[in-house]
TORMAR-17473 format. One record per atom (N, C-alpha, C, CB): atom name; residue in three letters; x, y, z; residue number from 0. Coordinates in steps of 0.1 Angstrom, whole numbers, plus 5000, padded with zeros to 4 digits. Glycine has a CB too. Example, Ala and Ser with C-alpha at 12.3 -4.5 7.8 and 13.67 -1.06 7.14 Angstrom:
2
   atomo   residuo      u      v      w   num
       N       ALA   5132   4943   5078     0
      CA       ALA   5123   4955   5078     0
       C       ALA   5132   4967   5078     0
      CB       ALA   5113   4955   5090     0
       N       SER   5128   4978   5071     1
      CA       SER   5137   4989   5071     1
       C       SER   5129   5000   5079     1
      CB       SER   5141   4994   5057     1
This chain:
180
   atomo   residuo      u      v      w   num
       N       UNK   2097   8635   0578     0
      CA       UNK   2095   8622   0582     0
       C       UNK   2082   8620   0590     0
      CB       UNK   2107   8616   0589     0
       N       UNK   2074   8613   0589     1
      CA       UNK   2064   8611   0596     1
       C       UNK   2061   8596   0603     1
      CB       UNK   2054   8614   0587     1
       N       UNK   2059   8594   0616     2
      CA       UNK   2057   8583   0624     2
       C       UNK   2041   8578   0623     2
      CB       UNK   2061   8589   0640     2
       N       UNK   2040   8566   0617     3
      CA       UNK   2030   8559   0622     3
       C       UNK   2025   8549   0624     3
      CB       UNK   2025   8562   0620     3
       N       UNK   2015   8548   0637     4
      CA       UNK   2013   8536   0650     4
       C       UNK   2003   8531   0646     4
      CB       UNK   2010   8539   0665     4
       N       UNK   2008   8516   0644     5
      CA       UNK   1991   8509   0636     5
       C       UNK   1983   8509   0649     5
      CB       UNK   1991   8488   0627     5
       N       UNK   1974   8498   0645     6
      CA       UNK   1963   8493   0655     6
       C       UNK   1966   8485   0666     6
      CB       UNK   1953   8488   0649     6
       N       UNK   1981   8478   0661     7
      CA       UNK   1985   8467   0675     7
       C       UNK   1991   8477   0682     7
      CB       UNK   1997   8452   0673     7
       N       UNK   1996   8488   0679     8
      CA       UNK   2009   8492   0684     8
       C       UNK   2022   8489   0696     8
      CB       UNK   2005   8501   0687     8
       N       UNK   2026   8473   0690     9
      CA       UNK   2040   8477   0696     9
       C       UNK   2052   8478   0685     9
      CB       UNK   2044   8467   0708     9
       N       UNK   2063   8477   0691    10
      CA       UNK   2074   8488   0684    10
       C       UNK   2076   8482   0667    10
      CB       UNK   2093   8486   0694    10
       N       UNK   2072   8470   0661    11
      CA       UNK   2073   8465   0651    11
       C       UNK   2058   8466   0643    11
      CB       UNK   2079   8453   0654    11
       N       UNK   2052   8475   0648    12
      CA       UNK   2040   8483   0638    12
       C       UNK   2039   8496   0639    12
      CB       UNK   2027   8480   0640    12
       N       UNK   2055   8507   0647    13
      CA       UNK   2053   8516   0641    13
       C       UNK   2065   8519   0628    13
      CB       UNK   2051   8525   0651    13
       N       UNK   2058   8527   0625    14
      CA       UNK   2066   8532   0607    14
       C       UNK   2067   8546   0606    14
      CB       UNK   2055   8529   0592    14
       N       UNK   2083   8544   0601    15
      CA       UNK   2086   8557   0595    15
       C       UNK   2087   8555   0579    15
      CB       UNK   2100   8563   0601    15
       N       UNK   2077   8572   0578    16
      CA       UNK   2077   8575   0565    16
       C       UNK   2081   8588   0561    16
      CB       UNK   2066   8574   0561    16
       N       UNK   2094   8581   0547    17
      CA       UNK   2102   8590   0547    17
       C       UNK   2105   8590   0525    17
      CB       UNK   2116   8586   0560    17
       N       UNK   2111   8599   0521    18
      CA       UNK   2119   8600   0509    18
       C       UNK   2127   8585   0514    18
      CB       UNK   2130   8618   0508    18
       N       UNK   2128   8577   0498    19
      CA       UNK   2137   8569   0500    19
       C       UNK   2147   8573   0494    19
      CB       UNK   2134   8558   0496    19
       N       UNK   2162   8567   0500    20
      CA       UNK   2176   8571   0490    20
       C       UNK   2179   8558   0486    20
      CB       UNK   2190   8577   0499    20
       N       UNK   2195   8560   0484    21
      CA       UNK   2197   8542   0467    21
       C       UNK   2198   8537   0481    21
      CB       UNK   2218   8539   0449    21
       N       UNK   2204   8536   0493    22
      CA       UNK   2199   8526   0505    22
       C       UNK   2189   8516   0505    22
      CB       UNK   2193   8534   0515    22
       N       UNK   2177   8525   0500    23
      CA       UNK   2165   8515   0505    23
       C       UNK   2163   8505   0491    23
      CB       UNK   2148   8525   0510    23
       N       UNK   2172   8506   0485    24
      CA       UNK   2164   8501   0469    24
       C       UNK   2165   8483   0471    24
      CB       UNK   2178   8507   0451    24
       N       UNK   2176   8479   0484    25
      CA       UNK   2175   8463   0480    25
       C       UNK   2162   8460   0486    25
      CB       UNK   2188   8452   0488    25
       N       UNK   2154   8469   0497    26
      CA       UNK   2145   8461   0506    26
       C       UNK   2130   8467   0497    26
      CB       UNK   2146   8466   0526    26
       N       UNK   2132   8476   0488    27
      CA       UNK   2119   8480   0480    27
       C       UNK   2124   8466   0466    27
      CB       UNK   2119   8503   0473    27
       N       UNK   2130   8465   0464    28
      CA       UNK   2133   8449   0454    28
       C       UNK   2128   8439   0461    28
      CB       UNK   2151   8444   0451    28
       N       UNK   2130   8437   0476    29
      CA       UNK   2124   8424   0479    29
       C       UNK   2111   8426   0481    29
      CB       UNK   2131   8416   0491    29
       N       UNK   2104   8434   0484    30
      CA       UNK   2091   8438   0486    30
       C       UNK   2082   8441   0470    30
      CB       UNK   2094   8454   0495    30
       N       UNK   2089   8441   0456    31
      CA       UNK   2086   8443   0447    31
       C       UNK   2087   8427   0443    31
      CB       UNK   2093   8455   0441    31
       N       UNK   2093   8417   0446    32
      CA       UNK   2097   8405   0443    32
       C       UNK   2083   8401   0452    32
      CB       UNK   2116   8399   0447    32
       N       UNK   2080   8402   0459    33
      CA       UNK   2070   8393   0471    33
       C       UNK   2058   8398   0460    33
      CB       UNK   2068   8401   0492    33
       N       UNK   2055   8409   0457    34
      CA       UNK   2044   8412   0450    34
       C       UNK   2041   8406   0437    34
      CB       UNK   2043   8423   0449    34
       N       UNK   2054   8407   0429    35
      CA       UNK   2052   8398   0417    35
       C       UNK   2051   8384   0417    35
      CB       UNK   2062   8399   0408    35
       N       UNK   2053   8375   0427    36
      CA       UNK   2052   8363   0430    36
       C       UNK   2041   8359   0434    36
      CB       UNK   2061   8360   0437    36
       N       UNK   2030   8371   0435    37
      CA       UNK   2016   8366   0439    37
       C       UNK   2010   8360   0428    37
      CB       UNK   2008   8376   0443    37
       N       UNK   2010   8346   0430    38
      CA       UNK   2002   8334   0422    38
       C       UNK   1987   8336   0422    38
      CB       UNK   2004   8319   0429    38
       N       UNK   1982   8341   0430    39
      CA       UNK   1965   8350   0433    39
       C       UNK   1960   8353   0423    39
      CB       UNK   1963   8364   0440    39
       N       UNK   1969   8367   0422    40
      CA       UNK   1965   8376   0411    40
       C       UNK   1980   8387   0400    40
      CB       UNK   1953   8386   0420    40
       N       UNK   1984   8372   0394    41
      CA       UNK   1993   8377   0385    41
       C       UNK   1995   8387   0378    41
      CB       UNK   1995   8371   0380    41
       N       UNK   1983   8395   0373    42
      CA       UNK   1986   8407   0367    42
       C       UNK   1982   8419   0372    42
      CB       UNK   1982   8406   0355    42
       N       UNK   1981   8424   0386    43
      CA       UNK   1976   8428   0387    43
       C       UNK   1993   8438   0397    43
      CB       UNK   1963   8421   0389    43
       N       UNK   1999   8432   0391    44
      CA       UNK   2012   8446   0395    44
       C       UNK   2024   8435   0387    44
      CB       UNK   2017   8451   0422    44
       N       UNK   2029   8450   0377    45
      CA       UNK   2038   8448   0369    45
       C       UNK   2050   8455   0378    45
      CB       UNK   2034   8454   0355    45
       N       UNK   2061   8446   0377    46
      CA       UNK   2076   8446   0384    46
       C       UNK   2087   8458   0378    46
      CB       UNK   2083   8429   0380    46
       N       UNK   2095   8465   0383    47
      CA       UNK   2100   8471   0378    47
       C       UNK   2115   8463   0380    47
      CB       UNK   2097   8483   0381    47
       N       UNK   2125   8464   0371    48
      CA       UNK   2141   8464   0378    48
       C       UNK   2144   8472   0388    48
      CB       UNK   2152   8466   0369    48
       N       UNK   2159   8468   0388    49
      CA       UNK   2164   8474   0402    49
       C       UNK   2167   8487   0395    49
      CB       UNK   2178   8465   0411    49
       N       UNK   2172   8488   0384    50
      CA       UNK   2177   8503   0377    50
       C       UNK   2165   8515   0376    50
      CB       UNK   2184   8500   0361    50
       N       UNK   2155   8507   0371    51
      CA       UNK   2144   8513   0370    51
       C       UNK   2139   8524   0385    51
      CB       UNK   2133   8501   0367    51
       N       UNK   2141   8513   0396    52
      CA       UNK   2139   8517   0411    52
       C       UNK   2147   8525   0417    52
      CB       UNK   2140   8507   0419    52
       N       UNK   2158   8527   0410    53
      CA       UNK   2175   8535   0413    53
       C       UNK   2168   8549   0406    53
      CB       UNK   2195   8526   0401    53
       N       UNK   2170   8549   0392    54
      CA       UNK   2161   8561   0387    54
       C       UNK   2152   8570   0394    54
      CB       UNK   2154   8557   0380    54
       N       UNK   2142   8561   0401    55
      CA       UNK   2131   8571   0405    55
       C       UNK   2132   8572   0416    55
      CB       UNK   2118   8569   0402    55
       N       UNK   2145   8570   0426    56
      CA       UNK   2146   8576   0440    56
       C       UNK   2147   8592   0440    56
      CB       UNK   2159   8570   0448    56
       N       UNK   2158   8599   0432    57
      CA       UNK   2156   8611   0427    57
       C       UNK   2157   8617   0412    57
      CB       UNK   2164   8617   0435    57
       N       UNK   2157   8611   0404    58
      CA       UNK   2162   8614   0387    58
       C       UNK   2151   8618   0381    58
      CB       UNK   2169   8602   0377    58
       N       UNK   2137   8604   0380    59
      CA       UNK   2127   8610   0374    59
       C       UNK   2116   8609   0378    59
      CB       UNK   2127   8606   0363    59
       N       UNK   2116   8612   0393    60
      CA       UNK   2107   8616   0402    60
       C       UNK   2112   8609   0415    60
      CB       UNK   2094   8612   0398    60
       N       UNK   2107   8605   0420    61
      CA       UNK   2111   8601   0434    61
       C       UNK   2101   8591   0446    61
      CB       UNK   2114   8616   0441    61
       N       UNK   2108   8584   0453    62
      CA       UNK   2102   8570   0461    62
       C       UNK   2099   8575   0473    62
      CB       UNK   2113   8556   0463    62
       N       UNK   2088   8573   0483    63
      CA       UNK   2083   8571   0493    63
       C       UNK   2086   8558   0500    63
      CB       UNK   2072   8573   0492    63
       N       UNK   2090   8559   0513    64
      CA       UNK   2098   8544   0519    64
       C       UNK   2084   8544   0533    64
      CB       UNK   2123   8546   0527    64
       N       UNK   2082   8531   0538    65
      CA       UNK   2082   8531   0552    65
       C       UNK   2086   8523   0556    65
      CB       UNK   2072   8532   0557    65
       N       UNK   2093   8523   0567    66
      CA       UNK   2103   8515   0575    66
       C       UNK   2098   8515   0586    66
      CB       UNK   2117   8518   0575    66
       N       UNK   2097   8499   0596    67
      CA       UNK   2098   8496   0610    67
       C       UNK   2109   8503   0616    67
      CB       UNK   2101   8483   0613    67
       N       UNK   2106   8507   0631    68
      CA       UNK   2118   8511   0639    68
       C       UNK   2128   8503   0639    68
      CB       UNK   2116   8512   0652    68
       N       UNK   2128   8490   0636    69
      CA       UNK   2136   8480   0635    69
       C       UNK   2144   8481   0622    69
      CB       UNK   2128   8468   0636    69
       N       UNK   2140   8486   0607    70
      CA       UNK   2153   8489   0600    70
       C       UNK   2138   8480   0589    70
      CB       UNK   2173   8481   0606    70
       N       UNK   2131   8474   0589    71
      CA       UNK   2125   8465   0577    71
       C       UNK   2119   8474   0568    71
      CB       UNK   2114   8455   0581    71
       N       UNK   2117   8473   0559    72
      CA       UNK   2110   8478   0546    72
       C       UNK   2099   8475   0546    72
      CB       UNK   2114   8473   0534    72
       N       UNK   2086   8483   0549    73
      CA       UNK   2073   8478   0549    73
       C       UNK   2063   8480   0537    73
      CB       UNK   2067   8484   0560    73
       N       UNK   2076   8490   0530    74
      CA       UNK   2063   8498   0514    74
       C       UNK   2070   8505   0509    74
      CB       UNK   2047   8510   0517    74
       N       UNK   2070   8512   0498    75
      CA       UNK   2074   8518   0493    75
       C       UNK   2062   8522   0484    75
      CB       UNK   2084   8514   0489    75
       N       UNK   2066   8535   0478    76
      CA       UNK   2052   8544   0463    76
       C       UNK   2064   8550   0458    76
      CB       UNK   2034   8560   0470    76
       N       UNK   2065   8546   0447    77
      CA       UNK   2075   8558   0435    77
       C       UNK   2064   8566   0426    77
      CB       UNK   2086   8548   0420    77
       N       UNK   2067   8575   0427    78
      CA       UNK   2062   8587   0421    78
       C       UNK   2073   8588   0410    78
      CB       UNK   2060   8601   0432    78
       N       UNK   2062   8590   0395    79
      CA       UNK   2071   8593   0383    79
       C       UNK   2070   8604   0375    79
      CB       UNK   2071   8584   0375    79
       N       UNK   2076   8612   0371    80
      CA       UNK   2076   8623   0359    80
       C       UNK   2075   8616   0350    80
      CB       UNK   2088   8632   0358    80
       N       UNK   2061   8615   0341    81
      CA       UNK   2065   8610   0326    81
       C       UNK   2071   8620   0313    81
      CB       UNK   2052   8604   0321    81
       N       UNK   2078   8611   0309    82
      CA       UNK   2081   8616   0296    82
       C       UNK   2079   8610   0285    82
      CB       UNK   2093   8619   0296    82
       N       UNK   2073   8618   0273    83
      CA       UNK   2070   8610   0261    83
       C       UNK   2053   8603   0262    83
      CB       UNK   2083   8597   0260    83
       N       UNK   2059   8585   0258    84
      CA       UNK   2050   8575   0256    84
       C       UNK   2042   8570   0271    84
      CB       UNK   2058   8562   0248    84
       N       UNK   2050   8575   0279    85
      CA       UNK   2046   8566   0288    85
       C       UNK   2038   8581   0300    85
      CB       UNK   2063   8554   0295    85
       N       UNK   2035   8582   0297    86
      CA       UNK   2027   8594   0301    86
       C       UNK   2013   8594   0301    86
      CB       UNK   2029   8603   0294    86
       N       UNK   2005   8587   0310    87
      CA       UNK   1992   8582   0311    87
       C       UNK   1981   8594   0304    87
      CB       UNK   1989   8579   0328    87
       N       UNK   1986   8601   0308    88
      CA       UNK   1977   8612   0301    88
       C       UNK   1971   8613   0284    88
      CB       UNK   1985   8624   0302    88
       N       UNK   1983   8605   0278    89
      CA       UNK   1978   8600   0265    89
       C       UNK   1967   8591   0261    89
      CB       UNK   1987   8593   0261    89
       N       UNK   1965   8586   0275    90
      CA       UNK   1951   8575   0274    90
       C       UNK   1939   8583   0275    90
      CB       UNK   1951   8564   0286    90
       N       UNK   1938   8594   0276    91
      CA       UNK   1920   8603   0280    91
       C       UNK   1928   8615   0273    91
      CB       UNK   1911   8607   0302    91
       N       UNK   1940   8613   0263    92
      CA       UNK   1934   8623   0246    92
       C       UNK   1942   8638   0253    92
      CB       UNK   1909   8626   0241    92
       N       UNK   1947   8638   0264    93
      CA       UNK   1949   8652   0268    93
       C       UNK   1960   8657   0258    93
      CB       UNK   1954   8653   0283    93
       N       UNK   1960   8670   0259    94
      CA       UNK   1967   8680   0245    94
       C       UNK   1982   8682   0254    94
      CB       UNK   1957   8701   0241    94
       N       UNK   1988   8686   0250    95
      CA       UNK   2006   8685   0251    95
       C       UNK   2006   8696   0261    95
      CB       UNK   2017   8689   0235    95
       N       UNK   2000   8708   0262    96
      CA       UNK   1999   8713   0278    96
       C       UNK   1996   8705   0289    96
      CB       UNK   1989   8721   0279    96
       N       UNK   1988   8700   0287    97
      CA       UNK   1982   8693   0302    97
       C       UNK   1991   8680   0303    97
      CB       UNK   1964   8689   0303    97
       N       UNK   1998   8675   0296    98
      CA       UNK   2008   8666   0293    98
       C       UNK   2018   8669   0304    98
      CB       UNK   2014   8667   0278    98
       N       UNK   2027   8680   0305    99
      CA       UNK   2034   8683   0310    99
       C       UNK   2030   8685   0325    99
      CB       UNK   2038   8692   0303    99
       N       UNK   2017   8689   0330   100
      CA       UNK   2017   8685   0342   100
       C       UNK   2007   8677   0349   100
      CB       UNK   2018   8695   0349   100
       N       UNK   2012   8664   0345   101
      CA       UNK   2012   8652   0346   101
       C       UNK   2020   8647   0355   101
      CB       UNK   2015   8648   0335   101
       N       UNK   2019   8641   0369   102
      CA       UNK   2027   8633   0376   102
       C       UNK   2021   8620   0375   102
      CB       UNK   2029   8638   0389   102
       N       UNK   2026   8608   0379   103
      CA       UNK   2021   8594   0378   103
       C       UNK   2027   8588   0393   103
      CB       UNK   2026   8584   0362   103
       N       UNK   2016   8585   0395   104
      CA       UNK   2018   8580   0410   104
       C       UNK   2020   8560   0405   104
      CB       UNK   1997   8587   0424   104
       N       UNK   2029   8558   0405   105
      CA       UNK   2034   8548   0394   105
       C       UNK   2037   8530   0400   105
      CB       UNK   2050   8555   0388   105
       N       UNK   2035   8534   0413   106
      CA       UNK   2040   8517   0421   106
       C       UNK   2041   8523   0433   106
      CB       UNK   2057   8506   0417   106
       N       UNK   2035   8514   0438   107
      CA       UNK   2031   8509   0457   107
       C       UNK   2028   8494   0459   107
      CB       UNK   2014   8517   0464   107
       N       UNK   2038   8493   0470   108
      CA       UNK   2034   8477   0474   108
       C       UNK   2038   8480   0490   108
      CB       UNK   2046   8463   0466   108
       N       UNK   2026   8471   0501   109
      CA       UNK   2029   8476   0512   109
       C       UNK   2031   8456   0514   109
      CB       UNK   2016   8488   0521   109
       N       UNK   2045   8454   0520   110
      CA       UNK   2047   8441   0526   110
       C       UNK   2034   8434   0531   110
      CB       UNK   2057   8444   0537   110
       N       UNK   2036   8418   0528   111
      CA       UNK   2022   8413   0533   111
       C       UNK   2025   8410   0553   111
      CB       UNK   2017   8395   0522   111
       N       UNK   2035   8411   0554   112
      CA       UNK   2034   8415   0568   112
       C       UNK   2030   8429   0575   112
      CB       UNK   2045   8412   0573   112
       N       UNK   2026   8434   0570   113
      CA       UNK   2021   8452   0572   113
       C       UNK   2009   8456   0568   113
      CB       UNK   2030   8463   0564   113
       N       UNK   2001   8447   0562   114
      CA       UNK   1993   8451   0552   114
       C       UNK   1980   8453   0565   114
      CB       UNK   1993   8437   0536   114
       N       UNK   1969   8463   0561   115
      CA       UNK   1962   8465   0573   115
       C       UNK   1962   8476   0584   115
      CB       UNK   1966   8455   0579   115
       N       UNK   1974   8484   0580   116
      CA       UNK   1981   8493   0589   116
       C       UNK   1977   8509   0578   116
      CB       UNK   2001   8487   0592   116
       N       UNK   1970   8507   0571   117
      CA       UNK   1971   8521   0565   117
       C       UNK   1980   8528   0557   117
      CB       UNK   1969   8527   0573   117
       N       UNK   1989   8519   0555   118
      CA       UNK   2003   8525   0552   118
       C       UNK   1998   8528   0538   118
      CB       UNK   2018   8515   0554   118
       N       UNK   1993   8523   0523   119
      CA       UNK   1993   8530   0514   119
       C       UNK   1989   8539   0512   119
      CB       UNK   1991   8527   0509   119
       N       UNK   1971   8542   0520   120
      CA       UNK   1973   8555   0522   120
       C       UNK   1985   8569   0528   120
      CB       UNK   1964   8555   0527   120
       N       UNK   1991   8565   0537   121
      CA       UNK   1996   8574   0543   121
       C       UNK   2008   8575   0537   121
      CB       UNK   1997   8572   0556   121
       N       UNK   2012   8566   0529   122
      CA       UNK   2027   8569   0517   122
       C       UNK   2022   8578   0507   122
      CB       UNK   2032   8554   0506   122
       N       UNK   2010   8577   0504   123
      CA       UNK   2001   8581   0493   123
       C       UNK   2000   8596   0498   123
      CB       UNK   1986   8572   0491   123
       N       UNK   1996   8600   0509   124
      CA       UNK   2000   8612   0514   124
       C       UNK   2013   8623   0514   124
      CB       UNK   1999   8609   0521   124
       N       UNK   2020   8611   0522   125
      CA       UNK   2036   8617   0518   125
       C       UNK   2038   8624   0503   125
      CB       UNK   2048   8602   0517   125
       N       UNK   2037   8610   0495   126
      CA       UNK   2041   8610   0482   126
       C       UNK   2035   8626   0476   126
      CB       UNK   2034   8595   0474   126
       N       UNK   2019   8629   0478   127
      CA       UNK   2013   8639   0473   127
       C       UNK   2017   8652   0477   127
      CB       UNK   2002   8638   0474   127
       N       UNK   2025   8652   0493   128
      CA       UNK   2026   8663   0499   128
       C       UNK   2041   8672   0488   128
      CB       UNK   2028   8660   0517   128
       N       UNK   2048   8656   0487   129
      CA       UNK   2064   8666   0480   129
       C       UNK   2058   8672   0467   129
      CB       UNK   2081   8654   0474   129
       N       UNK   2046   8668   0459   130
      CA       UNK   2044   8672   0446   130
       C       UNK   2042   8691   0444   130
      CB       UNK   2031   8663   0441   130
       N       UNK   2052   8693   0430   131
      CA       UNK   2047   8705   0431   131
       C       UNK   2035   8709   0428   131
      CB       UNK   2054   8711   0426   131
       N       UNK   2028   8718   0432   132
      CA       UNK   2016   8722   0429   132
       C       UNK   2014   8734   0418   132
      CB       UNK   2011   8724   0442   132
       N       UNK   2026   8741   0420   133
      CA       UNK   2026   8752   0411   133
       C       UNK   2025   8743   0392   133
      CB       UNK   2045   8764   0415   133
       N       UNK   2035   8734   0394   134
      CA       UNK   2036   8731   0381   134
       C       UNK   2031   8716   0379   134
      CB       UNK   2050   8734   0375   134
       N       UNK   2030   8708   0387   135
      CA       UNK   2014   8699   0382   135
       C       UNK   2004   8697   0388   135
      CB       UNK   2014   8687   0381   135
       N       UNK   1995   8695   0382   136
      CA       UNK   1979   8694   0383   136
       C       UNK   1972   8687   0385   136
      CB       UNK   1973   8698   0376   136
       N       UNK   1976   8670   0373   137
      CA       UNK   1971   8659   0373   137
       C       UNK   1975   8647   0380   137
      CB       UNK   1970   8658   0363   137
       N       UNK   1972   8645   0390   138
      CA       UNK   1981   8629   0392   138
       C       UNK   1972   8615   0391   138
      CB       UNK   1987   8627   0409   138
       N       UNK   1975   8606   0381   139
      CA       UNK   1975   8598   0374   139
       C       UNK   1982   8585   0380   139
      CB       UNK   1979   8603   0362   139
       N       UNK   1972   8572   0377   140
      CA       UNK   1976   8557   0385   140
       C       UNK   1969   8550   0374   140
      CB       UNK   1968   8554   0404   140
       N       UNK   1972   8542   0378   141
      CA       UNK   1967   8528   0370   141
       C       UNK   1963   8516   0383   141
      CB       UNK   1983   8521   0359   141
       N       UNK   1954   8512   0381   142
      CA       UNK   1951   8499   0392   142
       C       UNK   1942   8490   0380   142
      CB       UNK   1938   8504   0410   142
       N       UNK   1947   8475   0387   143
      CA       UNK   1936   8468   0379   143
       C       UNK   1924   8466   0383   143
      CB       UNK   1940   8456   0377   143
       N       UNK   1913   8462   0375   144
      CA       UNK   1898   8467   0382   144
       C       UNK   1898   8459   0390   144
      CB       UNK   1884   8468   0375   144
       N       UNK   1899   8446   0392   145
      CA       UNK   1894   8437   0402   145
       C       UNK   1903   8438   0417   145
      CB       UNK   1896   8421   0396   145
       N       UNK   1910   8449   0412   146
      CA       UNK   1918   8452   0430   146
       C       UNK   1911   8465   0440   146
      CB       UNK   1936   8458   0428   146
       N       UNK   1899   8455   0443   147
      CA       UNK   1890   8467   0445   147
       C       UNK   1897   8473   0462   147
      CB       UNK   1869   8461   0446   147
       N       UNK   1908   8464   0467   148
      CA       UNK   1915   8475   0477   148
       C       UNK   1920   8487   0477   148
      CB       UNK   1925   8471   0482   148
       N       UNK   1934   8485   0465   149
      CA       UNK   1937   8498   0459   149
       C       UNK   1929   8508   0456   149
      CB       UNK   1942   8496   0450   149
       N       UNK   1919   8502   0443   150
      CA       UNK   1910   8513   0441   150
       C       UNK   1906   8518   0451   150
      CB       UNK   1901   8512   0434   150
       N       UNK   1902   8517   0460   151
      CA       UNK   1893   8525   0472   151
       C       UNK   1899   8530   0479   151
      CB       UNK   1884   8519   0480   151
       N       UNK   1913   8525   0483   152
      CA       UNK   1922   8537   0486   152
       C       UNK   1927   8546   0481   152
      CB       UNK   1929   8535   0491   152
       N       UNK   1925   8543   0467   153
      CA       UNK   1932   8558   0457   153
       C       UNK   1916   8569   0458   153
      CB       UNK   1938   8552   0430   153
       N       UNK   1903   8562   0456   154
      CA       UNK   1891   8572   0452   154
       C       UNK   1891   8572   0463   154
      CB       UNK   1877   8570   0444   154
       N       UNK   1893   8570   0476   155
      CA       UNK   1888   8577   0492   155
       C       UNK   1897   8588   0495   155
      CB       UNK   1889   8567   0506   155
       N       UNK   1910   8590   0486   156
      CA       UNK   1920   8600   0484   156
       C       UNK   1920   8610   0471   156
      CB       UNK   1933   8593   0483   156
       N       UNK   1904   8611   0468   157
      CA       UNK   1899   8621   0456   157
       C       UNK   1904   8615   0439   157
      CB       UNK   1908   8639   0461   157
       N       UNK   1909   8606   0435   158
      CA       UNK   1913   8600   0424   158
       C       UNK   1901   8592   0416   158
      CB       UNK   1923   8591   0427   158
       N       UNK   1898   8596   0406   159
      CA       UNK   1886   8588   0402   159
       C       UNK   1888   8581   0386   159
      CB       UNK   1872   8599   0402   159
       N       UNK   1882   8569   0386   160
      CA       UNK   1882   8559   0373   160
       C       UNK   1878   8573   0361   160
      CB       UNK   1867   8543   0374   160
       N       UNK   1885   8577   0348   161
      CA       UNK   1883   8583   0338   161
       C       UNK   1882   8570   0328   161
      CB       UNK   1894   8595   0336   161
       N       UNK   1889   8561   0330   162
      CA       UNK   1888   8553   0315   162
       C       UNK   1898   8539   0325   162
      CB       UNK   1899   8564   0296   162
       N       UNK   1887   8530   0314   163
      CA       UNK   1899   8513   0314   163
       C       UNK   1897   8505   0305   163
      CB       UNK   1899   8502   0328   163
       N       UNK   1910   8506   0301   164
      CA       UNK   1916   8501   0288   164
       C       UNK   1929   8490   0291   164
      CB       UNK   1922   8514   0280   164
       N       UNK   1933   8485   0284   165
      CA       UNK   1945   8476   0281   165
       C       UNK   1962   8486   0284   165
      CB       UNK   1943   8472   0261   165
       N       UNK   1969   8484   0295   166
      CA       UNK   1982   8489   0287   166
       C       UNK   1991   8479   0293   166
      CB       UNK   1988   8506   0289   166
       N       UNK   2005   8481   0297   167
      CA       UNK   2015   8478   0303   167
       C       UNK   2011   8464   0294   167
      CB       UNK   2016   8479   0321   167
       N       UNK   2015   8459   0279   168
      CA       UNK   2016   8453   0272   168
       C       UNK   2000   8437   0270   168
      CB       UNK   2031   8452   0277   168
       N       UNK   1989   8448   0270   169
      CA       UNK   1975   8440   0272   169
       C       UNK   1970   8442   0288   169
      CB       UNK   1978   8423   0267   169
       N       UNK   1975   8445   0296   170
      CA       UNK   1966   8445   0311   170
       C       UNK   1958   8455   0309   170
      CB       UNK   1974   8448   0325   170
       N       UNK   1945   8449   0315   171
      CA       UNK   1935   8456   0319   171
       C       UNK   1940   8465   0334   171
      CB       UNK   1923   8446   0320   171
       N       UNK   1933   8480   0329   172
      CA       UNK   1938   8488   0340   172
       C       UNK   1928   8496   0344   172
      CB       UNK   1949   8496   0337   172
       N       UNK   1924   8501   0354   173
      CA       UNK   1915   8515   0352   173
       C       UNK   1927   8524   0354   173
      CB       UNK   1901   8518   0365   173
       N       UNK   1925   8539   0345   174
      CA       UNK   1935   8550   0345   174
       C       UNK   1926   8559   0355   174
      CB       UNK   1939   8558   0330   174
       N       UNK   1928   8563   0362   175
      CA       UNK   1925   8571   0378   175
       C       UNK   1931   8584   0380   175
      CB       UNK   1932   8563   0391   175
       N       UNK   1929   8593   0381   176
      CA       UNK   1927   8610   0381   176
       C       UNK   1925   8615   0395   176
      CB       UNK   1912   8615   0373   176
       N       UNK   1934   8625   0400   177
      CA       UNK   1933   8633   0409   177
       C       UNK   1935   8650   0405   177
      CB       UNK   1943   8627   0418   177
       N       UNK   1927   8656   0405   178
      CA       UNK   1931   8674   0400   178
       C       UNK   1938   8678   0411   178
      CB       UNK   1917   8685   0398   178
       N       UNK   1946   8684   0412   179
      CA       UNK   1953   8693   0420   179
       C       UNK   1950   8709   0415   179
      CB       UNK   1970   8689   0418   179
């Protein structure tokens, strides 16, 4: 678990970052509900269900939480094992070896009351530290291009634009690369 103190620092900007359990799944739902409701820029983060979010606490990969001392939900990053179709790696042609080690760094949303504090990078950390290294290599994102925040916090964390194309049913995406 890792503690950290934004730039105001008092007790409701620091954050713990930790593995989420099925606990945290109602306050990563309302935090996933705040983001899809952005009228701004509507396509630019596709929603998951709540089952979907249950899944990837530990089944087919696993969630990064940060939480106020206070108990609030400030972010979450699910990390996914793809399997099959949905396996970004299919988009830049890779062969069925390099398929397999494939992780997809798959959803992050940091509350818009938190936002500012560094927290996606530092989930983004977490998230990379649990990955195995022996058996994957590639970690793979999707951002839309015009979210030039994200992007620059995924490439100031070694991830770089390989290709952008259409997916998640027509969205424009850039697909983003990190080598391990």
């Amino acid at each position: 678990m890792h503690q950290v103190k934004s730039k105001v620092g008092n007790a409701r900007d620091i954050f713990l970052i930790r593995q989420a359990t099925q606990e945290d799944v109602p306050g990563i739902m309302d935090i996933m509900a705040e983001a899809a409701a952005d009228q701004e820029h509507p396509d630019w983060f596709v929603s998951d269900d709540e089952a979907y979010v249950r899944e990837h606490i530990s089944e087919h990969g696993y969630t990064i939480v940060a939480r106020t001392v206070d108990g609030q939900t400030a972010g979450f990053f699910i990390v996914k094992y793809p399997e099959g179709e949905d396996n970004l790696g299919h988009y830049l042609d890779m062969e069925e070896e390099a398929l397999g080690q494939v992780v997809v760094m798959d959803s992050t949303v940091v509350c818009s009351d938190y936002r500012g504090a560094g927290l996606q990078g530092r989930m983004l950390q977490a998230a990379e530290a649990r990955i195995d290294k022996e058996k994957f290599h590639y970690l793979m994102c999707t951002i839309h291009p015009d979210n030039q925040f994200s992007r620059q916090n995924m490439e100031s964390q070694g991830y770089e634009v390989k290709k952008i194309t259409k997916c998640y049913g027509g969205l424009d995406r850039c697909i983003l690369v990190k080598c391990i």
